[in-house]
C-alpha positions as CSV (number, residue, x, y, z in Angstrom):
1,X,53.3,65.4,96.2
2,X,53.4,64.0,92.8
3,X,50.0,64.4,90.5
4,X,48.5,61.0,88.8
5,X,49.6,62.7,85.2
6,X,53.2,62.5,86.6
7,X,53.0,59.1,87.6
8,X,51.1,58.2,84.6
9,X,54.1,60.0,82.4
10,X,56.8,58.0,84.8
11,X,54.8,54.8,84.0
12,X,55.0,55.4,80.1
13,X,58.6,56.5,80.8
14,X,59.8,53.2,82.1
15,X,58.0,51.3,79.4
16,X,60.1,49.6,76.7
17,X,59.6,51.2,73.4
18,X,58.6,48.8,70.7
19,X,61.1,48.1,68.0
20,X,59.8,48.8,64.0
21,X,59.8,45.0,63.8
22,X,57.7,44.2,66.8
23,X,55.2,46.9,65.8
24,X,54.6,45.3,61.9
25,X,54.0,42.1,64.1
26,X,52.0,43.6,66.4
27,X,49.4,45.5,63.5
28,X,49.8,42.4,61.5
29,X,48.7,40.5,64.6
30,X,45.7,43.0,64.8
31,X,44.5,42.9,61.0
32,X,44.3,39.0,61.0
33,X,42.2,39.0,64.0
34,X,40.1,42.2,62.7
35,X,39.6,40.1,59.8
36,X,39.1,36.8,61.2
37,X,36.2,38.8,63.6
38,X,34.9,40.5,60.2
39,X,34.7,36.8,59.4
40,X,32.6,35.9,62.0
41,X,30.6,38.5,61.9
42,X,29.1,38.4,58.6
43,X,28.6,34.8,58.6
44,X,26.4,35.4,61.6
45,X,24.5,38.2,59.8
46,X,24.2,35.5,56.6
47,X,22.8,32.8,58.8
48,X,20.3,35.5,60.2
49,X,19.6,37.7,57.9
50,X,20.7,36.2,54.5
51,X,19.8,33.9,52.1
52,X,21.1,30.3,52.5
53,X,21.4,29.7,48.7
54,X,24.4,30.2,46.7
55,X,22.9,31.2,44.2
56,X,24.8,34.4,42.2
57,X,22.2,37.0,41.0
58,X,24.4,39.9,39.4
59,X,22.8,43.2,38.8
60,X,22.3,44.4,35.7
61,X,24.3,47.5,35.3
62,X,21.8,50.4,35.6
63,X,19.0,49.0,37.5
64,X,20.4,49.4,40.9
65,X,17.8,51.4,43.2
66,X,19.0,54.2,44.7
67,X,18.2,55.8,48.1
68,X,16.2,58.8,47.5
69,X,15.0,58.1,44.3
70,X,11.7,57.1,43.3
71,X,10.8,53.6,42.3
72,X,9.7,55.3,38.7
73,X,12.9,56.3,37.8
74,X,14.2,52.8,37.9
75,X,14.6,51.6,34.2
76,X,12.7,48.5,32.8
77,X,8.7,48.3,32.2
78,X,6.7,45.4,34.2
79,X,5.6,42.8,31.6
80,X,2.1,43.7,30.1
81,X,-0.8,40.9,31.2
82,X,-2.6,39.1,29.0
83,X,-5.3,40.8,26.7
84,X,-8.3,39.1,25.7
85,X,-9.5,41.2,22.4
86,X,-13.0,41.9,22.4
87,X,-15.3,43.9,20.2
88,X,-14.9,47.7,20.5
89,X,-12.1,47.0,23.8
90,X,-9.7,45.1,25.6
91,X,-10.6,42.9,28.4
92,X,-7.3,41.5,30.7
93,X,-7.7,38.1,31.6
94,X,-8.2,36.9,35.2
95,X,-7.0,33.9,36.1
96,X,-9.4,31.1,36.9
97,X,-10.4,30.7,40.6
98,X,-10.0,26.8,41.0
99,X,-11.9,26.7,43.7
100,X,-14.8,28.3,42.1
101,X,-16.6,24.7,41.1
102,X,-16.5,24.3,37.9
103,X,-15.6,21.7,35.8
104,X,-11.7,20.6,35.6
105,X,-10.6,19.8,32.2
106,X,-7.0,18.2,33.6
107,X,-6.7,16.0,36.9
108,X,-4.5,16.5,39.4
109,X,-4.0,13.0,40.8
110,X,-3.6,9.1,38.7
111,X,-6.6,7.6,38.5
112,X,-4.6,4.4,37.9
113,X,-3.3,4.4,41.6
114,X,-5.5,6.8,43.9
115,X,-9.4,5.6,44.6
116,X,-12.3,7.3,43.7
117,X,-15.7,7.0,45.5
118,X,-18.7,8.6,43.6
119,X,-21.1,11.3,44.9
120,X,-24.1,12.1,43.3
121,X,-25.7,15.1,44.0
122,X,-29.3,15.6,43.0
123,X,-30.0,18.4,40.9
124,X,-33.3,20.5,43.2
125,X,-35.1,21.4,39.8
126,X,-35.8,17.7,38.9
127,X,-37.5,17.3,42.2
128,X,-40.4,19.4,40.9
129,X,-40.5,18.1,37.1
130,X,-42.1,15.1,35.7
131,X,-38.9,12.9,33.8
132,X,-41.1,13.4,30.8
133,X,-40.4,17.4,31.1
134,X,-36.7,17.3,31.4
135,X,-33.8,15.7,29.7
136,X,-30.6,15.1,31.2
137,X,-28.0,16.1,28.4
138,X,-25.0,15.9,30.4
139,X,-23.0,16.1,33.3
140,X,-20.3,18.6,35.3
141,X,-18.0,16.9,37.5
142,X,-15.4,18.3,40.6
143,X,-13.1,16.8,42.3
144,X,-12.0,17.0,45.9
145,X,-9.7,15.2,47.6
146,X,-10.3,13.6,50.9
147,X,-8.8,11.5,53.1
148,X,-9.4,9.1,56.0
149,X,-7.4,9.1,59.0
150,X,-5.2,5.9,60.0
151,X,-6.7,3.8,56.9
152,X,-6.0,0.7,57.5
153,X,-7.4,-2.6,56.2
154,X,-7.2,-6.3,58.0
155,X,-7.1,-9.1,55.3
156,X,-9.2,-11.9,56.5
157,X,-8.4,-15.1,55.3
158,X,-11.2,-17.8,55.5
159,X,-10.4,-21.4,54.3
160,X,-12.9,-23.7,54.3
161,X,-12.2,-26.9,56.2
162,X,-13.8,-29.6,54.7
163,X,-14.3,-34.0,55.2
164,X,-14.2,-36.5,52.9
165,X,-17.1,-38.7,52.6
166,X,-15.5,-41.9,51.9
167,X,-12.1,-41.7,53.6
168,X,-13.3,-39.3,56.4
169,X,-9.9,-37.2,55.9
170,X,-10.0,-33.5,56.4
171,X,-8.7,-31.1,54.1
172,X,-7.7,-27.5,54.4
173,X,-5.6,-25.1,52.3
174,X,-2.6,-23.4,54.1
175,X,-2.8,-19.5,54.9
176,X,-1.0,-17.6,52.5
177,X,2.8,-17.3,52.8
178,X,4.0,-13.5,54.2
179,X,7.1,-12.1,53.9
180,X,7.8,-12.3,57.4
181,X,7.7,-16.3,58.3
182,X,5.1,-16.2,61.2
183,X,4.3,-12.8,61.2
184,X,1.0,-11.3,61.0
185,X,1.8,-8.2,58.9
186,X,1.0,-7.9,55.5
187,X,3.9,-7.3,52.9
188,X,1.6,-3.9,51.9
189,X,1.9,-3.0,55.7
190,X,5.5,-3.3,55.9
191,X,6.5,-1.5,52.9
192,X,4.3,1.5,54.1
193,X,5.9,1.1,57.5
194,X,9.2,1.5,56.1
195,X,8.4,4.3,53.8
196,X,7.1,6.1,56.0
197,X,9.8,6.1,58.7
198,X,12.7,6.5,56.0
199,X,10.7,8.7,53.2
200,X,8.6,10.5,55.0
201,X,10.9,10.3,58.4
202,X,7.7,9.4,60.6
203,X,9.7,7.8,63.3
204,X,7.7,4.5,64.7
205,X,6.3,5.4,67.8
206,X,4.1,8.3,65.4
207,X,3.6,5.4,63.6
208,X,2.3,3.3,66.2
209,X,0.3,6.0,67.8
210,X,-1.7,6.3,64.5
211,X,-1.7,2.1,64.6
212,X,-3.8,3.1,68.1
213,X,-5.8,5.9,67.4
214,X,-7.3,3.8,64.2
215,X,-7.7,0.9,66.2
216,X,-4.9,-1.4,65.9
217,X,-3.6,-2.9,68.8
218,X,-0.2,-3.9,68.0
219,X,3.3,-3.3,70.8
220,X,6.1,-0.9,69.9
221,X,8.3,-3.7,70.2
222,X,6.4,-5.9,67.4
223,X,7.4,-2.8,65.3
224,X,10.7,-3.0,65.8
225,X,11.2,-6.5,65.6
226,X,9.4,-5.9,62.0
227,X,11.4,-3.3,60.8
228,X,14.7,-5.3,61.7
229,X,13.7,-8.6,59.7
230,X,12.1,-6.2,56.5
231,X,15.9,-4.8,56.8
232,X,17.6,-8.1,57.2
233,X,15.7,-9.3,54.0
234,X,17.0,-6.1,52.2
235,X,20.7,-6.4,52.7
236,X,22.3,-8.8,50.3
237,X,20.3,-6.7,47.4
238,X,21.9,-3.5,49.2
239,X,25.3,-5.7,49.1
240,X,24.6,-6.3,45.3
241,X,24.2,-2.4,44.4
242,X,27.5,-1.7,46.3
243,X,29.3,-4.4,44.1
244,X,27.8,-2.4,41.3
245,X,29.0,0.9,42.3
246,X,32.7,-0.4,42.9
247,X,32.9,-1.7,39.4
248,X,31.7,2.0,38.5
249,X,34.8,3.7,36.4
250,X,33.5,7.2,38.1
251,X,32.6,7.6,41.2
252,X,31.0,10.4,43.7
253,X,32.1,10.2,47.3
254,X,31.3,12.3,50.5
255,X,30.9,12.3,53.6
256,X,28.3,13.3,57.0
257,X,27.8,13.0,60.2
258,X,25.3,11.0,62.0
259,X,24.7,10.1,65.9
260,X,24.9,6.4,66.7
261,X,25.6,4.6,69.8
262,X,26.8,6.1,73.4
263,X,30.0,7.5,74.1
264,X,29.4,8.5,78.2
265,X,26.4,8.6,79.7
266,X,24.3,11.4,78.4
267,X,26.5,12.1,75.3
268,X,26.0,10.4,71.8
269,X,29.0,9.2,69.8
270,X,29.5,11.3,66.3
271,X,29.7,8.3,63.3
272,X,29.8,8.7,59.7
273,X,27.9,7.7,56.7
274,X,30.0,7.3,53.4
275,X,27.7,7.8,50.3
276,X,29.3,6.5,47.6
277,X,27.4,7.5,43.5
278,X,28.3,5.2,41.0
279,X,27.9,6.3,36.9
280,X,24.9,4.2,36.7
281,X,22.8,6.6,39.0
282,X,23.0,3.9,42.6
283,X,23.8,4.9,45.9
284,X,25.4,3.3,48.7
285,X,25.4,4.8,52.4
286,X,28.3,2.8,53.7
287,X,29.0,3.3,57.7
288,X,31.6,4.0,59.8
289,X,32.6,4.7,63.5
290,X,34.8,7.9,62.5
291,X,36.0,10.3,59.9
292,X,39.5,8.3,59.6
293,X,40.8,8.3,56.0
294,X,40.8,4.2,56.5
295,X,37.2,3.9,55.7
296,X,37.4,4.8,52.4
297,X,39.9,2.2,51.5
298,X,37.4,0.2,53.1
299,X,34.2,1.2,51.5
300,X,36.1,1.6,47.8
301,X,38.7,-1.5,48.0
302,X,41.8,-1.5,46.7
303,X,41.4,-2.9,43.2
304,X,40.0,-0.4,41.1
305,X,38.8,-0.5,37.3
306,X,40.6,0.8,34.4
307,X,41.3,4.2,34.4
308,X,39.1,4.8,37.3
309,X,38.1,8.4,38.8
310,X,37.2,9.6,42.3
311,X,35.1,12.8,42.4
312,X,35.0,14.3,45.7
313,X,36.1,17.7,47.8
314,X,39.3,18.3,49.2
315,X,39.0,16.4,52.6
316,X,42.7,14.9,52.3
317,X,41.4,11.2,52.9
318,X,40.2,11.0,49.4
319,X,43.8,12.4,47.5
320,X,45.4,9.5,50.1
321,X,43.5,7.4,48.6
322,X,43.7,8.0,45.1
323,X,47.5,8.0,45.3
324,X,47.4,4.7,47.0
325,X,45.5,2.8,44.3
326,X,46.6,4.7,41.7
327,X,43.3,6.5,40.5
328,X,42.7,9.5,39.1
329,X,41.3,12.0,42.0
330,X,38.6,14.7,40.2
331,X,37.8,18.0,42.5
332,X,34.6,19.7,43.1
333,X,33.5,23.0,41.5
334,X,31.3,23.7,43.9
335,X,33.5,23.3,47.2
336,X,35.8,25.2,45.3
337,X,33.1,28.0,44.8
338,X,32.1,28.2,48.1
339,X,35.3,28.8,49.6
340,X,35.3,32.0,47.8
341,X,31.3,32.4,48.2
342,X,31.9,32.4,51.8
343,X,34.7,35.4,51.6
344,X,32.4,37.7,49.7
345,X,31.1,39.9,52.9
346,X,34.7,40.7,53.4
347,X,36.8,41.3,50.1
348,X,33.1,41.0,47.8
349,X,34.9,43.3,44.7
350,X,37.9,40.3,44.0
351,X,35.7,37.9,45.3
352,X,32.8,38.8,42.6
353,X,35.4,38.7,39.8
354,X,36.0,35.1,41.1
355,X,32.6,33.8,41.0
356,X,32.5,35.3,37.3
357,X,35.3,33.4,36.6
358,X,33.9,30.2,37.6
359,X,29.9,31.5,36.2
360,X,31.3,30.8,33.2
361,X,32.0,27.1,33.6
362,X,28.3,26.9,34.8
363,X,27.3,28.0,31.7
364,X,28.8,25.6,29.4
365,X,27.5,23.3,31.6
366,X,23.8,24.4,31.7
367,X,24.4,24.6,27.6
368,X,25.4,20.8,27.8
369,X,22.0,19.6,30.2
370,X,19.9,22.0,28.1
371,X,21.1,20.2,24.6
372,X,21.7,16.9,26.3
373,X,25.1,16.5,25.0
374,X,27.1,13.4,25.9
375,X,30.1,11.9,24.9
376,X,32.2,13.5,22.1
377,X,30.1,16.2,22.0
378,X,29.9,17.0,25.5
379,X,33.8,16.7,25.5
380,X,34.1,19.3,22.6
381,X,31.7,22.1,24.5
382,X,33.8,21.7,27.7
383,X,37.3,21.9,25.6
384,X,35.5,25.2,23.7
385,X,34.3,26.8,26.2
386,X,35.5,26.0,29.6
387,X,38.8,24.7,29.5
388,X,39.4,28.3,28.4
389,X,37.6,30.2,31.1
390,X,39.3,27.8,33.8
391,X,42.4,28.7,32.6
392,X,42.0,32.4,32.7
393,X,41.0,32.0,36.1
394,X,43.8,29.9,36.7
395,X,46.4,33.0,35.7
396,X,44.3,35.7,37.3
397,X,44.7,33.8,40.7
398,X,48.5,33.4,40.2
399,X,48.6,37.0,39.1
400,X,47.4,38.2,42.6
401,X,49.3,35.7,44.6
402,X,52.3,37.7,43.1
403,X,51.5,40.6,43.1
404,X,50.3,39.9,47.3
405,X,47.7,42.0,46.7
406,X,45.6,40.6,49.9
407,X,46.4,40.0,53.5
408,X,48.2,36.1,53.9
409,X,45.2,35.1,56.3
410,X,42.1,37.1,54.4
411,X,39.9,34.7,54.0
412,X,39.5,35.2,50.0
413,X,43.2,34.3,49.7
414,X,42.7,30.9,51.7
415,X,39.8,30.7,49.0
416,X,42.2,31.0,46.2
417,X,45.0,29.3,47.9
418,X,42.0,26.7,48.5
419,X,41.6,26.3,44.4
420,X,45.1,27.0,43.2
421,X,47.0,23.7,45.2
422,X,43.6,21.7,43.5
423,X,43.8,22.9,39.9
424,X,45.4,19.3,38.7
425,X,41.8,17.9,40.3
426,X,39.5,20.4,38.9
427,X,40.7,20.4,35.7
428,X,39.9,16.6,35.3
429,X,36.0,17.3,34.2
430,X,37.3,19.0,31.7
431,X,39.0,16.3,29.3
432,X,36.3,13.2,30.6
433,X,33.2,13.8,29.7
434,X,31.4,11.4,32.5
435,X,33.5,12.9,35.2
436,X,31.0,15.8,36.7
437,X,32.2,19.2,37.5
438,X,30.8,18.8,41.2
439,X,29.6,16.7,43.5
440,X,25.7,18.5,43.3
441,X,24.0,15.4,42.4
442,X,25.7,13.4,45.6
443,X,24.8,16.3,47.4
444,X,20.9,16.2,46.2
445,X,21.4,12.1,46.8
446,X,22.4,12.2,50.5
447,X,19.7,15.2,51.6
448,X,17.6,12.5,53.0
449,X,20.3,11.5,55.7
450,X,20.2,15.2,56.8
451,X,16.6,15.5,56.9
452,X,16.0,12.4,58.6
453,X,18.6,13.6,61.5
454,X,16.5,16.7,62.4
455,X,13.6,13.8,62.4
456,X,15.1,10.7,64.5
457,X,18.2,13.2,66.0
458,X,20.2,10.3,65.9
459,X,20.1,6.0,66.3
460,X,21.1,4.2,69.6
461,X,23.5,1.7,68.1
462,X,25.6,1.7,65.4
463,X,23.8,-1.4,63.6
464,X,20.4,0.5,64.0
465,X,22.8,3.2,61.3
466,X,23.4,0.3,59.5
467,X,19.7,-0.8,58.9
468,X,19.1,2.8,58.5
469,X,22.1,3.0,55.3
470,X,20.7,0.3,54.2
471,X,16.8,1.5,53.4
472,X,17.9,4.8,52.5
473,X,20.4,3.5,49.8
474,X,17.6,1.3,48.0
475,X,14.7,4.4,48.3
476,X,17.4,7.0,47.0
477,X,18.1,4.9,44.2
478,X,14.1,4.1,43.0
479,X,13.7,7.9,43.2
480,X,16.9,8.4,40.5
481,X,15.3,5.9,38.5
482,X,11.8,7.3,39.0
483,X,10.9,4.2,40.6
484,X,7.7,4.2,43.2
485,X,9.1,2.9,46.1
486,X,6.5,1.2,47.0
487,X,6.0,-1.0,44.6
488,X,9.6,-2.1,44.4
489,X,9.6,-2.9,47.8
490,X,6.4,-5.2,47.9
491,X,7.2,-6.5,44.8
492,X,10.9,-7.6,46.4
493,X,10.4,-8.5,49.3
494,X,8.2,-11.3,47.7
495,X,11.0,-12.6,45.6
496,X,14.2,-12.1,47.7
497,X,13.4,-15.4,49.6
498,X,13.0,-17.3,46.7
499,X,15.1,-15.4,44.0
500,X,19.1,-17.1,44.1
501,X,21.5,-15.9,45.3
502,X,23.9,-15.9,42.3
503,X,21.4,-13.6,40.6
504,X,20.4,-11.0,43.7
505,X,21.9,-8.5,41.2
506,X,18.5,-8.2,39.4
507,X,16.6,-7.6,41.9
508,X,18.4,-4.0,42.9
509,X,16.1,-0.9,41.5
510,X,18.5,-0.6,38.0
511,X,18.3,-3.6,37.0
512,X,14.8,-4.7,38.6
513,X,13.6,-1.7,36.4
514,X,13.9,-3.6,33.2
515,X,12.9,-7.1,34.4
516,X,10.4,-6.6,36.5
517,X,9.2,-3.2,36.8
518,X,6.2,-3.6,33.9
519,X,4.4,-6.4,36.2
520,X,5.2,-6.6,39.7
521,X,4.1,-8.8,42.5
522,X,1.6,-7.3,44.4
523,X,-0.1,-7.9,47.4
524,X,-3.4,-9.7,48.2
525,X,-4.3,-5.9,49.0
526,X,-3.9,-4.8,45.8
527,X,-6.3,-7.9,44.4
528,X,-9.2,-7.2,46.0
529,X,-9.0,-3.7,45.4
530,X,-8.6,-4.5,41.5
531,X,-11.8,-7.2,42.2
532,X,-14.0,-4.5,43.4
C-alpha cells in the first residue's frame, strides 16, 4: 500500500515543470503585487498613525535619537528663557497669567463693531469713608466677553396715521422697503442666515431651532423660501464675477465632488463643482452633473484671451482642453509632489532625493512671497534659481529611467513617470511670472465646499448645489479681499434691485471694494444701534 509521501512525490512528478520564462513572469507577478500590498499597507498606517500634512521636515544630520542612548547625549542646547536682571541676581520671567485680573493694555476685540455694556463694581472701602476722606485717582478696567443666547432683535415700525383738519384725508407713510418684497425678514436677518449656513455651515433646521428656543416663531419652510429668493437676488452679480474670471489671462481650475439629487432610491447621485481662480483673486464654483471633460469647455468657453494659461493637475480633461482652444496648459507642483510624497513608505531613499529636488523650487518661491517680488523681478529669481534646480531634476529622473533602476509598477516610478510625460506643463511657472507653481491657493479657496460636505452631507437637487455655488463663490471671494461678509451682503442686497443691469459688474466684492466698501448701506438695525 502506497504511503501519502509517495503519492505526494507522484503528484509533484506529473506536474509540469515551469519554463525560465514563465517563472520571471510568475516572480515578477509576485513583486508587483508584494508592492502594490506594501502600498496599501503603509497608506493605511499614514491615515492611522501619521501625519496628514505634507509637510517635509529633514533631520539635521547628527541629531537623530538613538535607541539606547540618553536624551543628554543628543546634540543642541534648549534656548535660554528670558532673564530679567535684578540687583545682586537674575530673576526669569514668568509669563503673565491673563486671567489673573488685571488691567489689559491691548484689546482683543473692535470696539468699532462688537458692543460693550458697562459694569461698575463698587469698591468695599468707600462704603465706610466719608467722600471728603478719599479721592478717586483712577480707574482699572477688565474685560470679559459674554454672550447671549439666540440674540435676536424685532424692529418695530410705528407710523403715525394722522387726518387732516380741513380736507378730512388721512395720511400715513409706507413701511420701509425690505429686500425681500413682502417678506417680514430684515435684510440684517438674512445676511446672518446666510452666513451662517454657508460660513459657519450651520445647516437651517440648527438655525431654526435656535429661531425657537429664543422665541421666534417662524416655519422651516419660511426659511427656505428665504434662502432661495436671498440666492436668486445674488445670481446675476455671481454671473458678473464669472465674466470676470473668463476674461482672466491665468487661470486656476479643479475639481470635487459633491452629492446632489437621487440616483435610485436610497442612493445619492455624485455631481461636481468646477472652481475656477481668476488672476484678480475671484472665485467661481461652477456646477456640473459629472466629471466629463465637456464641462470645462463649458464653464471656460471657447474663446480665450491672448496668450491665455490654464493651471491645473494632470486630470486629462484640462490638456483636452487646452489643445482645443489653443491655450497654454501650466501643471501643478504640488500634484506632482505628492505623487512621489505618497511613494515614500516604500522606496523613501530615491524618493527623499526627489522631494530635495523639488524643496528647492519651494525655496525660490518662499524667497519671492518673503521680498514680495513681482514682475521682472520675480521672473529673474525663478530663471536664477529654479529653472536650474527643475532641470537637474529633470536629468536625474531620465537618468534612472535608463538605467531601470526600479521595478516598472513601484509606485515611485509611476511618480516619476507621473512628472516626466508633464515637464512641458511644469516648466511653464518658470518663464511667466503670474502663472503659479501650484494650484495651493485654489486649493485653500475651495476648503469651504469640503467642510460644508461633512456639515450638510450633500443637497437634494442639483439647483439646491447651484444656490449653494453660488453663496460660496461671493463669501470666498470677500475673504481674499479681506472683505466682512456681512457687510457686503447687506449692503448688496439693498442695491441689486435698484442698481442696472449694465453695471452689475460693480457690485461683485473686487470691484464693490473700491466703490462702495468705505460707506455701506446698512440696515435700520445698524441705526438704532449707532442712535443709542
Amino acid at each position: 500500500m502506497p504511503s501519502h509521501l509517495d503519492s505526494a512525490q507522484s503528484t509533484h512528478a506529473e506536474a509540469p515543470a515551469l519554463t525560465a520564462s514563465q517563472l520571471v513572469d510568475l516572480v515578477s507577478k509576485q513583486e508587483r503585487e508584494i508592492v502594490n500590498l506594501r502600498r496599501q499597507v503603509a497608506w493605511f498606517q499614514r491615515q492611522i498613525f501619521g501625519q496628514k500634512s505634507e509637510k517635509r521636515h529633514p533631520e539635521p544630520e547628527g541629531v537623530q535619537g538613538v535607541l539606547g542612548v540618553g536624551f543628554d547625549a543628543v546634540p543642541g542646547t534648549p534656548l535660554p528663557a528670558k532673564k530679567t536682571v535684578v540687583a545682586g541676581h537674575e530673576r526669569e520671567r514668568k509669563p503673565k497669567n491673563p486671567n489673573d485680573g488685571a488691567d489689559e493694555s491691548t484689546l482683543f476685540f473692535d470696539e468699532k463693531r462688537v458692543p460693550v455694556e458697562v459694569i461698575a463694581v463698587p469698591n468695599p472701602d468707600m462704603e465706610l469713608l466719608k467722600p471728603d476722606q478719599y479721592e478717586v485717582i483712577g480707574e482699572k478696567v477688565t474685560h470679559r466677553l459674554a454672550q447671549r443666547p439666540g440674540s435676536y432683535v424685532v424692529l418695530k415700525y410705528v407710523r403715525p396715521l394722522i387726518k387732516r383738519s380741513d380736507t378730512q384725508a388721512l395720511s400715513c407713510p409706507p413701511a420701509p422697503v425690505g429686500v425681500i418684497e413682502g417678506s417680514r425678514a430684515d435684510v440684517s436677518f438674512v445676511v446672518g442666515m446666510v452666513i451662517d449656513k454657508f460660513d459657519y455651515h450651520l445647516p437651517l433646521y440648527r438655525q431654526h431651532r435656535r429661531l425657537d428656543d429664543a422665541g421666534v416663531k417662524v416655519s422651516r419652510p419660511w426659511l427656505t423660501q428665504l434662502m432661495q429668493s436671498t440666492v436668486a437676488l445674488l445670481e446675476p452679480v455671481y454671473d458678473a464675477q464669472l465674466d470676470s474670471i473668463r476674461a482672466s489671462r491665468v487661470k486656476a481650475m479643479d475639481e470635487v465632488p459633491i452629492k446632489a439629487g437621487c440616483a435610485s432610491p436610497g442612493k445619492m447621485k455624485t455631481t461636481y463643482f468646477w472652481p475656477i481662480y481668476g488672476e484678480r483673486d475671484e472665485i467661481c464654483f461652477t456646477h456640473s452633473p459629472s466629471r466629463a471633460g465637456d464641462h470645462v469647455r463649458d464653464a471656460l468657453g471657447l474663446s480665450p484671451p491672448d496668450k491665455a494659461v490654464l493651471l491645473s493637475d494632470g486630470y486629462s480633461a484640462y490638456s483636452s482642453y487646452a489643445k482645443q482652444v489653443g491655450l497654454t496648459h501650466a501643471q501643478c507642483w504640488a500634484h506632482a509632489r505628492r505623487e512621489v510624497y505618497e511613494a515614500k513608505d516604500i522606496e523613501p531613499v530615491p524618493a527623499e532625493t526627489a522631494l530635495a529636488f523639488i524643496a528647492v523650487l519651494y525655496e525660490a518661491k518662499a524667497h519671492i512671497r518673503k521680498n514680495e517680488l513681482s514682475g521682472a523681478h520675480k521672473r529673474a529669481r525663478r530663471q536664477a534659481h529654479a529653472k536650474p534646480a527643475a532641470e537637474r531634476f529633470f536629468k536625474w529622473i531620465d537618468k534612472h529611467f535608463e538605467a531601470q533602476g526600479f521595478l516598472p509598477s513601484s509606485p515611485f516610478t509611476k511618480a516619476l513617470n507621473y512628472i516626466r510625460e508633464r515637464r512641458a506643463g511644469l516648466e511653464v511657472y518658470l518663464d511667466d511670472p503670474d502663472v503659479a507653481i501650484d494650484t495651493n491657493h485654489l486649493e485653500r479657496a475651495l476648503r469651504v465646499i469640503p467642510m460644508g460636505r461633512k456639515n450638510w452631507m450633500f443637497s437634494w437637487t442639483e439647483l439646491g448645489v447651484k444656490r449653494i455655488g453660488i453663496v460660496q463663490s461671493l463669501l470666498v471671494t470677500c475673504r481674499l479681499h479681506d472683505l466682512d461678509p456681512y457687510d457686503y451682503l447687506v449692503d448688496v442686497l439693498q442695491r441689486v434691485g435698484q442698481h442696472p443691469a449694465s453695471l452689475v459688474e460693480q457690485l461683485t466684492p473686487r470691484v464693490w471694494k473700491t466703490l462702495f466698501a468705505t460707506n455701506p448701506l446698512r440696515s435700520d438695525l445698524y441705526k438704532r444701534d449707532e442712535r443709542r
